[in-house]
Phi, psi and omega in degrees: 000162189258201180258319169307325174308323175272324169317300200286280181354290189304287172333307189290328183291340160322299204258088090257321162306316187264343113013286192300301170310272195332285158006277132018261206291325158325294134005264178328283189301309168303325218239007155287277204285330167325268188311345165309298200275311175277344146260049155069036172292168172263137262258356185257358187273293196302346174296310188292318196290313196289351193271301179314294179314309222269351182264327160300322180316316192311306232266297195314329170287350164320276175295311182293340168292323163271014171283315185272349175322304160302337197239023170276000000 
């Protein structure tokens, strides 16, 4: 295989990943605050769950911003 061909390969398994996260965290960060909220947590635990969320969010605009980076 050529390097470029391993190139695109590695990129893609990126943005697949990072997908992944999104999806994910979303996911993850909605079913947080339901089950938060029907037993009654106290409200800074959701403050921590969004925190959590906004930093996997961070990270993914991250990686996908050196994604389109790669591929310019």
């Amino acid at each position: 295989m050529t390097v470029t061909s391993e190139k695109e390969k590695q990129l893609a398994r990126q943005g697949r990943l990072v997908a992944l996260v999104i999806a994910g965290t979303l996911v993850l960060w909605i079913a947080s605050l339901f089950i938060g909220r029907a037993i009654g947590l106290d409200p800074r635990f959701a403050f921590l769950f969004d925190m959590a969320a906004l930093a996997a969010l961070f990270w993914a605009l991250v990686v996908g911003l050196q994604i389109w980076r790669k591929r310019r």
